[in-house]
KOLDREN-861668 format. One record per atom (N, C-alpha, C): residue in one letter; x, y, z. Coordinates in steps of 0.05 Angstrom, whole numbers, plus 32768, in hexadecimal, padded with zeros to 4 digits. Layout:
residues N
AXYZ
...
This chain:
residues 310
X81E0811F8482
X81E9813A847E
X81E2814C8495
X81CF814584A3
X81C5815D84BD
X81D0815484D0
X81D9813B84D3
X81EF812E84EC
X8209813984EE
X8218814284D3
X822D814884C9
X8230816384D2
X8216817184CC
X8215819484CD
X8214819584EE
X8204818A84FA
X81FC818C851C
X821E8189851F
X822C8179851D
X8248816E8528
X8251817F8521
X82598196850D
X8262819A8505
X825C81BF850F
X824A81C68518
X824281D18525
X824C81D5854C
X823D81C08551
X824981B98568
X826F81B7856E
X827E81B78563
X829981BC8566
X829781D48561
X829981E08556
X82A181FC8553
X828A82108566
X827781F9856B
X8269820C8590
X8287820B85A1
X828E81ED85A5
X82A981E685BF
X82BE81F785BB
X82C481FA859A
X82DE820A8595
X82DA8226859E
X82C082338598
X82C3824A85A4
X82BE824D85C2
X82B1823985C2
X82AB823385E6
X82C3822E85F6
X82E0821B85EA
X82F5821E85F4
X8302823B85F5
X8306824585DA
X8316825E85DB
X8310827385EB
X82F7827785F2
X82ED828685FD
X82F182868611
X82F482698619
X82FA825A8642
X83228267863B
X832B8262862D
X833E825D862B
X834D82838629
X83468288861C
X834582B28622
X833882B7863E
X832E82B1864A
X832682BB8663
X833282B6866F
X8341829C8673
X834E82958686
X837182A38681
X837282A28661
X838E82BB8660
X838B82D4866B
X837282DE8664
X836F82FC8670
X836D8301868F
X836682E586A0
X836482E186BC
X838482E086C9
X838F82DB86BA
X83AC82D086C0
X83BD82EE86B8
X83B182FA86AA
X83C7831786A0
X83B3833286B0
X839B832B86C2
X838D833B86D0
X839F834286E9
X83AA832186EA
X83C083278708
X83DD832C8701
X83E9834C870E
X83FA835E8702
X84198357871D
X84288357871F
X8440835A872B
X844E83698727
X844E837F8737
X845D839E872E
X847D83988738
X84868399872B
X84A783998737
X84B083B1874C
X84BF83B48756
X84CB83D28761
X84CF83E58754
X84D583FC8757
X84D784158741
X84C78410872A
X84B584008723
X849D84098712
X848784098718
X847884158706
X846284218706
X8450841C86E7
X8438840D86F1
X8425840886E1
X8408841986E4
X840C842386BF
X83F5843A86B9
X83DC842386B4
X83C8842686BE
X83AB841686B9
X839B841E86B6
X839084188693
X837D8429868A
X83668415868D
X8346841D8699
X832D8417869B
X831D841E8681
X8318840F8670
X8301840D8658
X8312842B864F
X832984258648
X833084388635
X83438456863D
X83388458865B
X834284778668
X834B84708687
X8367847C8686
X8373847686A0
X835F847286BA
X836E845C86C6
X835F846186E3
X8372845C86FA
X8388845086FA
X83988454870D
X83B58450870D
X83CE844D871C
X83DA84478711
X83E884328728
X83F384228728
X83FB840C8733
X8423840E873C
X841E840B8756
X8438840B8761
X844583ED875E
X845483EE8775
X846383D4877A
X845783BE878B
X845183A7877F
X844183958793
X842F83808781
X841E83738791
X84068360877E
X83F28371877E
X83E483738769
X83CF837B8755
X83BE83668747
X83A0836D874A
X8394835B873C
X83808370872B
X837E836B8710
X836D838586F9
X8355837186F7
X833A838286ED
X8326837286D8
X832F836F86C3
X8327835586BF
X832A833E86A3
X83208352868E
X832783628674
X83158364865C
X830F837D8665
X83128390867F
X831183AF867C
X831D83C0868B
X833D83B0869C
X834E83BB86A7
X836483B88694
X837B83C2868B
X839883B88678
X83A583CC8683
X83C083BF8680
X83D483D28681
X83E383E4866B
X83D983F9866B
X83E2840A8655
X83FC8419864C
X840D8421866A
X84268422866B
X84328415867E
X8449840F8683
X84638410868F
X84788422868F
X8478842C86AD
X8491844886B1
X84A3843B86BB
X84BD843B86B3
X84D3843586CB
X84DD844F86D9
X84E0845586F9
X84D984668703
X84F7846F8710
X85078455870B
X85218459870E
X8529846E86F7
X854B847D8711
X8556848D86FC
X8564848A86E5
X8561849A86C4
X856B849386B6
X857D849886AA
X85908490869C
X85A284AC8694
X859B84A3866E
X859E84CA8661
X859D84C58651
X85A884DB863A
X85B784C3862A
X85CA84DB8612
X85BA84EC8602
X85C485028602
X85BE851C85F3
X85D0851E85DA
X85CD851A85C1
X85DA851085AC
X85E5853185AB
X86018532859A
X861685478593
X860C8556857C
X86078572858A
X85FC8580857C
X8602859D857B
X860985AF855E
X861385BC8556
X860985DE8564
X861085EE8572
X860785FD8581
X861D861A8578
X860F8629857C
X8626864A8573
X86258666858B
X863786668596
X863E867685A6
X863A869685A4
X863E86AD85B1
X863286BF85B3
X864B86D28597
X866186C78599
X867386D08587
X867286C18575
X865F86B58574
X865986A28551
X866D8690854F
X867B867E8566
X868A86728559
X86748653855D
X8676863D854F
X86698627854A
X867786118558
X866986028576
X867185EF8583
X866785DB8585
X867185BA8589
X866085A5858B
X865785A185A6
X863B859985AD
X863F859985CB
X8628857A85CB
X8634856A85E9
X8624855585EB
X8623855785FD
X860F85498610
X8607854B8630
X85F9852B8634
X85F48530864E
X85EE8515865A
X85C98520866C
X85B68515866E
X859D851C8679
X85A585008696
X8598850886AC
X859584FF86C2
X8575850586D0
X856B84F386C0
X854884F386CC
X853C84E186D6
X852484E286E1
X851384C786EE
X84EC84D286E2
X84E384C186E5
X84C784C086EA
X84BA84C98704
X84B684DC8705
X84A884DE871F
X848684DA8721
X847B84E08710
X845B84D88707
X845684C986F7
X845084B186F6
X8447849E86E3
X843684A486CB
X842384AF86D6
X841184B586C8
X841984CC86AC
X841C84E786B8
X842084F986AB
X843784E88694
X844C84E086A0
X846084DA868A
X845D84C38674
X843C84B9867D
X843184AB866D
X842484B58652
X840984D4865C
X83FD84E28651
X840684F4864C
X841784FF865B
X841A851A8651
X842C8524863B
X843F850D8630
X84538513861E
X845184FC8614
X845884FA85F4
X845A84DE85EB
X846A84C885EE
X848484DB85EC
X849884D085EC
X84AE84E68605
X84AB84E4861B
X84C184F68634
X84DC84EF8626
X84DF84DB8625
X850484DB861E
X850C84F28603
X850084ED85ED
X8500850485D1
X84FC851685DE
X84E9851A85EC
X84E0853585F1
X84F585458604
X850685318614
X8514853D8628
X8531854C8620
X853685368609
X8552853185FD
X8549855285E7
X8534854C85DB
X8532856685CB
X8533858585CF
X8520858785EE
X8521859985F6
X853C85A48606
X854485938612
X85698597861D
X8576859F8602
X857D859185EA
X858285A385D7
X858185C785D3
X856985C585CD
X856085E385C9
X856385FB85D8
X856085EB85FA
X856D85FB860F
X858B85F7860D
X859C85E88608
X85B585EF8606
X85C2860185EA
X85B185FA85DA
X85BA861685C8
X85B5862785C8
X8593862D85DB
X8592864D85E2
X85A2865785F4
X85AF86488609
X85C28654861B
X85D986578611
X85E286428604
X85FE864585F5
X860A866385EA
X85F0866785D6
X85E9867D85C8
X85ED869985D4
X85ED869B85E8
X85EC86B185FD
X860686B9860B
X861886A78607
X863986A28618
X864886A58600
X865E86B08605
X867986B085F2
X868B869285FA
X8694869185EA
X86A3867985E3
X86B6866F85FD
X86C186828601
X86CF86848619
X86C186798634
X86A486868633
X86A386808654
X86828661864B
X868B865E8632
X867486418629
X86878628863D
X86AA862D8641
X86BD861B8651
X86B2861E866B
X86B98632866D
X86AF863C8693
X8691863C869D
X86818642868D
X866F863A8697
X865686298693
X8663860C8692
X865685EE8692
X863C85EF86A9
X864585F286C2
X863785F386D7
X861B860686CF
X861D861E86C7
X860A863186C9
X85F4862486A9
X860286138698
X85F4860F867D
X85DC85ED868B
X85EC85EA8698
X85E085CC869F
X85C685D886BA
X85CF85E586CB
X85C085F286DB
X859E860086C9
X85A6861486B0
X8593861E86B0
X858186058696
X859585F6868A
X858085E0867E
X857285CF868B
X858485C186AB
X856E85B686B7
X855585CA86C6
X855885DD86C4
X854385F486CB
X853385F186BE
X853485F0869F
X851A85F28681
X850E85D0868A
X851B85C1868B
X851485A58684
X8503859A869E
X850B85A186B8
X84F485A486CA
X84DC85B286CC
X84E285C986BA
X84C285D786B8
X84B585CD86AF
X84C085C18695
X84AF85B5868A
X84AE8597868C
X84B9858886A2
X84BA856F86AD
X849F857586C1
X8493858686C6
X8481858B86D3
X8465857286CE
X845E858186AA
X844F8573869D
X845585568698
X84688552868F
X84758536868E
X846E852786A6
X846F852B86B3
X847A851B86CD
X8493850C86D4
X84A3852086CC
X84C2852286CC
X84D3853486DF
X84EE852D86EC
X84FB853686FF
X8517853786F4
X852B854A86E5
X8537854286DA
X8550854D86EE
X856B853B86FB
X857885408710
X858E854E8706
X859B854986EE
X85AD855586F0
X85B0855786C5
X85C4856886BC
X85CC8568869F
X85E48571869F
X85F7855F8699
X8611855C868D
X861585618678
X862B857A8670
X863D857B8658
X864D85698653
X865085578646
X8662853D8641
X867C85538631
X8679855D861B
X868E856A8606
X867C85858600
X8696859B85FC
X869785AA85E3
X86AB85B285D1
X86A285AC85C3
X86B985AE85AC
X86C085C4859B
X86C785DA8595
X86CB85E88592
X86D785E18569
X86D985EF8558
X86ED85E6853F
X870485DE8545
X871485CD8534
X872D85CF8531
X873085ED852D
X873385F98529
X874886158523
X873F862A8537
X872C8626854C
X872B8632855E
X8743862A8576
X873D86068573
X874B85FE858C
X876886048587
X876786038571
X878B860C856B
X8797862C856A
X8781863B856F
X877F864E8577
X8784864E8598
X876C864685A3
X8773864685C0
X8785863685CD
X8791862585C4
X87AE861585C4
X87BB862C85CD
X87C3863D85B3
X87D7865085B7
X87DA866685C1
X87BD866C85D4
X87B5868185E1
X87C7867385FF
X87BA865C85FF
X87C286558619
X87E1864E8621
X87E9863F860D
X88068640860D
X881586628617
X880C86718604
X8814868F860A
X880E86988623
X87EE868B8630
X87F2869A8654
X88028684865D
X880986688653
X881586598669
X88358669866F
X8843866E8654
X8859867C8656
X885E869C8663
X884486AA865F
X884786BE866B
X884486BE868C
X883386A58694
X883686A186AF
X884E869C86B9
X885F869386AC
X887D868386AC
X888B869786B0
X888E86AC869B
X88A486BE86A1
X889686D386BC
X887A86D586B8
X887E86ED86D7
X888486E086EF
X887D86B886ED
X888886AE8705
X88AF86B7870B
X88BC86A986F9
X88D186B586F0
X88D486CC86FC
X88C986E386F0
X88DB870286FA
X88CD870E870F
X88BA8700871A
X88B087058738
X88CA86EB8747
X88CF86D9874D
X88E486D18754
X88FD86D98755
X890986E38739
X892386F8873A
X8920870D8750
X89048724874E
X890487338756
X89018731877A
X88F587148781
X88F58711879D
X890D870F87A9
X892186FC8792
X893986F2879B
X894C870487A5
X894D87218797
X895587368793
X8954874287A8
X893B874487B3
X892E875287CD
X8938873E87E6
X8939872E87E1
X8946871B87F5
X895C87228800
X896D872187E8
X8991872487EB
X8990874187F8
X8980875787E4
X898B877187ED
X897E8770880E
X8971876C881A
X89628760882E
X897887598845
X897B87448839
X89958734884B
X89AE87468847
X89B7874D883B
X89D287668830
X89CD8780884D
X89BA878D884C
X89AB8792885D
X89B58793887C
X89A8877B8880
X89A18772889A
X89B7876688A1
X89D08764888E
X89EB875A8897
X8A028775889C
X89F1878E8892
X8A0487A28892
X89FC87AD88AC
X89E387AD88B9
X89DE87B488CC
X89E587AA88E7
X89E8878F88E5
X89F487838902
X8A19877E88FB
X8A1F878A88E7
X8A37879088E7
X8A3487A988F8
X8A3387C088F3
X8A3287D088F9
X8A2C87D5891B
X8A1087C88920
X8A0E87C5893F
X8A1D87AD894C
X8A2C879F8940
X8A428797894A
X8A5987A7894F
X8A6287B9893F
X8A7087CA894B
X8A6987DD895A
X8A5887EA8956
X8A5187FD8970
X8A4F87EE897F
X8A4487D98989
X8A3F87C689A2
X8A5B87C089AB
X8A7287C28998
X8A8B87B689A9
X8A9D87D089AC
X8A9187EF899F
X8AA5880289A7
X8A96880D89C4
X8A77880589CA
X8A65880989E2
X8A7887FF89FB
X8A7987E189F1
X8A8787D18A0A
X8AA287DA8A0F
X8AB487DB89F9
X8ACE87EA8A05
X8AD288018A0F
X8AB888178A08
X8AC688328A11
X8AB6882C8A35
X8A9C88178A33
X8A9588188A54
X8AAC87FD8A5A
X8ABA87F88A53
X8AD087E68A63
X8AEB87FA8A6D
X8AEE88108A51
X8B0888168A57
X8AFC882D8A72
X8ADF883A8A75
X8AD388498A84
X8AD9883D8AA5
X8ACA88258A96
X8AC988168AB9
X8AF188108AC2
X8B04880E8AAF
X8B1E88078AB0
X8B1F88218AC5
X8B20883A8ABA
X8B2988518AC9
X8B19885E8AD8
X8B04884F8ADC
X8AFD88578AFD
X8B0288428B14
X8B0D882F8B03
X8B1288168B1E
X8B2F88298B29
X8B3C882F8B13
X8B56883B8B1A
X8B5888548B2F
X8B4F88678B22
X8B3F88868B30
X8B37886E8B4C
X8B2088638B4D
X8B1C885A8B6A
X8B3388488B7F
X8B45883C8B6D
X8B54882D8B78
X8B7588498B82
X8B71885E8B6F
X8B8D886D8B79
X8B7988798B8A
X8B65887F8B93
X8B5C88948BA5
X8B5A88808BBB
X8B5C88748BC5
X8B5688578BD3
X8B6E88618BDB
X8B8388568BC9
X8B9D88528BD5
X8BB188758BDD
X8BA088848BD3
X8BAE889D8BE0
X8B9B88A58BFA
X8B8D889F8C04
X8B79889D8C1D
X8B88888E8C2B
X8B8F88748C22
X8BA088658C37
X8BC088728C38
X8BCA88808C28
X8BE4888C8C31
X8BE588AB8C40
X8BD188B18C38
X8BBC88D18C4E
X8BBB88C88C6B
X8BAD88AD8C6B
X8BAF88A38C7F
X8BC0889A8C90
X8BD288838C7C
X8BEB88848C89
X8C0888988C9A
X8C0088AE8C84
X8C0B88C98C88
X8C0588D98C9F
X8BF088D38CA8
X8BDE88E88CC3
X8BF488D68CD7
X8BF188BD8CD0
X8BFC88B18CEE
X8C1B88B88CF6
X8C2088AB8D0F
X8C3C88B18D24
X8C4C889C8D01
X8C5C88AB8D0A
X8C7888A58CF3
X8C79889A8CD5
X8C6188A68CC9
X8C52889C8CBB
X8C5E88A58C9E
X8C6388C18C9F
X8C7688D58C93
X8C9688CC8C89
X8CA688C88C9F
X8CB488B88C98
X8CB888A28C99
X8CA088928C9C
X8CAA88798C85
X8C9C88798C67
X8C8888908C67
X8C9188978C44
X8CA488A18C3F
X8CB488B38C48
X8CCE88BA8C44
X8CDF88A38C37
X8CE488938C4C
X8CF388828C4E
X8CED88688C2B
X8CCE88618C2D
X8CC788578C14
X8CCA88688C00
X8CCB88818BF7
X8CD3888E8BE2
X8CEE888E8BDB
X8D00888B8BF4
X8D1B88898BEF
X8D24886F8BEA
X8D17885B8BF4
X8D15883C8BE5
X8D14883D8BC6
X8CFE88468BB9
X8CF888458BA2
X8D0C88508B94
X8D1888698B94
X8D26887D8B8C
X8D4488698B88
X8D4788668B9E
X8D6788488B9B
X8D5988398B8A
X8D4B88298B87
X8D46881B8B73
X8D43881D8B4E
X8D3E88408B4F
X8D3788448B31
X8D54884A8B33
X8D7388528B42
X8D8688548B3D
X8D8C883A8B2D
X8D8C88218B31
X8D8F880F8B1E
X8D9088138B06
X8D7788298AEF
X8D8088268ADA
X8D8888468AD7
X8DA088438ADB
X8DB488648AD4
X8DBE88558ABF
X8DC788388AB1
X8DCA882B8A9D
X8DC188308A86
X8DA888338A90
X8D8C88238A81
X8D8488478A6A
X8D8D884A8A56
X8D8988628A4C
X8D6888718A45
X8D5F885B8A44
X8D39885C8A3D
X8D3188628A5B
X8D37886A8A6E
X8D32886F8A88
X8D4088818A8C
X8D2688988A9C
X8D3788B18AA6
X8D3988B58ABE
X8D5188C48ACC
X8D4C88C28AEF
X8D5B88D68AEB
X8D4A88E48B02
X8D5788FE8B0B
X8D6F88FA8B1F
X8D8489078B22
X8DA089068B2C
X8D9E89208B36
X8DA489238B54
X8DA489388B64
X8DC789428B62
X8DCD89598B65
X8DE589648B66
X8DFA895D8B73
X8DED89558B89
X8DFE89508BA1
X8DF4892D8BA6
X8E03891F8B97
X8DFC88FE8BA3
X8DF988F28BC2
X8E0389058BCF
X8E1288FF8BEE
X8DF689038BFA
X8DE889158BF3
X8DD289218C06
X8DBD89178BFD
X8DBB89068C11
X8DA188E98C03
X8D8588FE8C15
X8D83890B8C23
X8D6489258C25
X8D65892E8C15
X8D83893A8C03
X8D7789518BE6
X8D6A893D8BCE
X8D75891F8BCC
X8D62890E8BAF
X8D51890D8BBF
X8D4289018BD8
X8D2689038BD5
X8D16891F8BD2
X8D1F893A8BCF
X8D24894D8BCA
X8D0D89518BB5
X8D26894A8BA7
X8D2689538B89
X8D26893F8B72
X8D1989248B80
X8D0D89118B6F
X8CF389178B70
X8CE189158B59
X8CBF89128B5C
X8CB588FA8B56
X8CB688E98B71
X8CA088CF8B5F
X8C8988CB8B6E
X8C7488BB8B61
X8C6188B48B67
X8C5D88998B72
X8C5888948B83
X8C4C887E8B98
X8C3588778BA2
């Protein structure tokens, strides 16, 4: 019986003597840590943080180093569930958004909040209904930019404590009632048409201005087309009768002249009495008048008492 008890004894020394070899050497094996990239390992010492572990090989004490968190430090994106919000004119809209954050402190976003994601998603809520709250319905459309601007404003301040960086917050929807949207349906339809007709009667009225325009500017170079062509004829018919005036004073200079000279006299004589026989030809001719001297015989009295010009 005391051979039985010693044996019996003695194994369950080895069994705990194995397990014991056998936990050390698990705890030796999970002491050595392999941080991936973009994470970050929180390491708590006998209970209270002591450091926190980047990217790389790591080796902890067995039994009073552990790893207490894991951050992933990459950015996240994360849905903001649809939620019922009321505008400054009381009317009641659905609104959902999108969060765009990272980890920037390991630590803090370890301790300092329980849970960062609830906490982030909740507080973006609250800030989007207090801003909501403040805008009329109208400009809750127009101004997306300025609602996302001042929520990621609240959620960084208080990403402070967290150890949170939050980059950006998206309005995904707002939804407005059915009987609003069918409301603003028909608002808009009505400016689309009223844009339509002032395009319309601003076009008539250009078209209008056009023609009378052109109507215009066609009566006018009518007009200086004619003065421009009664300009040119009266200085054509001007320049006509001074070529003439210069050309009979020309030619009565040259018969002044001719006239000063030896026998000069009568042979104008003589060419006036040329001419004078020749308009005898039409004594026929009734549309032609010629003077007829009294005495036909006395060819000195027709040059006489003919007057012509030469």
């Amino acid at each position: 019986m005391n051979l039985d008890s010693i044996s019996i004894f003695d194994m369950f020394n080895l069994f705990v003597i194995g397990g014991t070899f056998l936990i050390v050497i698990i705890k030796f094996f999970q002491s050595i840590r392999l941080v991936p990239t973009k994470k970050a390992y929180i390491i708590e010492r006998l209970g209270k943080y002591h450091k926190t572990l980047g990217p790389g090989f790591h080796a902890l004490i067995p039994f009073i180093d552990k790893v207490a968190f894991i951050q992933d430090l990459k950015e996240r994106t994360i849905d903001v569930p649809p939620q019922d919000c009321f505008s400054r004119d009381e009317v009641n809209v659905v609104v959902d958004a999108v969060i765009y954050l990272s980890v920037m402190d390991p630590a803090k976003a370890s301790y300092g909040v329980t849970n960062f994601v609830y906490a982030a998603i909740e507080l973006a809520q609250t800030s989007t209904r207090s801003i909501i709250g403040t805008l009329d319905l109208d400009r809750t459309f127009e101004e997306r930019e300025l609602i996302s601007a001042k929520v990621v404003e609240v959620l960084n301040h208080a990403g402070q404590t967290w150890g949170l960086r939050v980059h950006r917050y998206e309005i995904k929807n707002i939804m407005p009632p059915h009987s609003v949207q069918n409301a603003m349906e028909k608002q808009v339809n009505a400016e689309r048409e009223k844009r339509a007709i002032l395009a319309k009667s601003e076009g008539d009225k250009q078209s209008r201005i056009n023609m009378s325009e052109g109507s215009k500017r066609e009566m006018i170079n009518i007009s200086e087309g004619h003065m421009q062509r009664r300009i040119n004829e009266a200085e054509g018919q001007a320049a006509e009768i001074l070529t003439i005036a210069q050309a009979t004073a020309e030619s009565i200079k040259r018969i002044s002249s001719a006239l000063s000279e030896k026998g000069g006299e009568k042979a104008y004589n003589l060419k006036l009495g040329e001419k004078y026989l020749n308009q005898m030809e039409h004594l026929a001719d009734k549309s032609v008048e010629v003077i007829v001297p009294a005495d036909i015989s006395n060819f000195n009295q027709w040059l006489k008492s003919v007057d012509l010009k030469f």
